[in-house]
N, C-alpha and C positions, 0 to 999 in steps of 0.2 A: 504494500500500500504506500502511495505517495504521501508524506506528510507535509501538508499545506495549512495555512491558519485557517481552514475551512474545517477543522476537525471537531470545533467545538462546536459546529452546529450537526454535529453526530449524533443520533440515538445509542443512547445508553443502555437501556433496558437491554438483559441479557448479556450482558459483556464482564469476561471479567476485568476487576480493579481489584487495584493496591493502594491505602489509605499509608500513601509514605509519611508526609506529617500534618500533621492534628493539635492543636490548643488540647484536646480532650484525648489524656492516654490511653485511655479504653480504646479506643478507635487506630491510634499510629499504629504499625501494620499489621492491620486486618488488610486481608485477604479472600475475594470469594467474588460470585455471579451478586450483579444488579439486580432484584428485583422487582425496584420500584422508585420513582422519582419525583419530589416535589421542587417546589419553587428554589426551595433553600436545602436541601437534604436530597441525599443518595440511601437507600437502604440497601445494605449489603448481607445478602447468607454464608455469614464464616462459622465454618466446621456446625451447621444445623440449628445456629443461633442468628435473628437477628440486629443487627446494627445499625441504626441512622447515625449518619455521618453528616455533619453539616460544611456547605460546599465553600460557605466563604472565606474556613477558616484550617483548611485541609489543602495537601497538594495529593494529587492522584497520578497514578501511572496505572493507563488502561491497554489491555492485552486485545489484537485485534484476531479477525479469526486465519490470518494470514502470518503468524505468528512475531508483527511489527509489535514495539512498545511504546507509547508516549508517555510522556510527562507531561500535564495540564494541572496548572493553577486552579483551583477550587473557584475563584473569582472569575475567571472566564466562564466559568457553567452555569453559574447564577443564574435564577429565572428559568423560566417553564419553558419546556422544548419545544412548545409550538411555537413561544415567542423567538428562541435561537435562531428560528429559520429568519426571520425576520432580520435580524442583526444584519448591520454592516460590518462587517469585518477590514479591517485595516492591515494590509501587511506589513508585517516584520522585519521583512527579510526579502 
């Protein structure tokens, strides 16, 4: 997979993450499938338990099914993913 700053307007749901770091230790790394997404939160299934993670105060690294990894800022995913598509995105790079 190409990695382009179009990534954050990616669905989540279903994919695994990795909750690198966190304000809230409970959460720094966890591990596991997305299975649900709000505005402000990721809920993650690590080892049959789960986790809401909140996005603005977390970095994540998400595993694609092409076996790519990124690194995405919590603050970039902020907001509902119907709203993401919406975003302007600015490049980087």
């Amino acid at each position: 997979m190409k990695v382009t700053p179009e990534i954050i307007c990616h669905e989540f749901i279903g994919m695994e993450a990795k909750v690198d770091k966190s304000t809230n230790v409970e959460c720094a790394g966890s591990w596991g499938k997305i299975i649900d997404e709000t505005r402000n939160t990721f809920i993650i299934l690590d080892k049959g338990r789960r986790k809401i993670v909140a996005k603005s105060s977390s970095v994540f690294y998400f595993a694609f099914s092409d076996g790519t990894v990124v690194e995405v800022d919590g603050k970039l995913v902020t907001g509902r993913p119907e709203d993401r598509l919406k975003k302007n995105i600015r490049r980087l790079w």
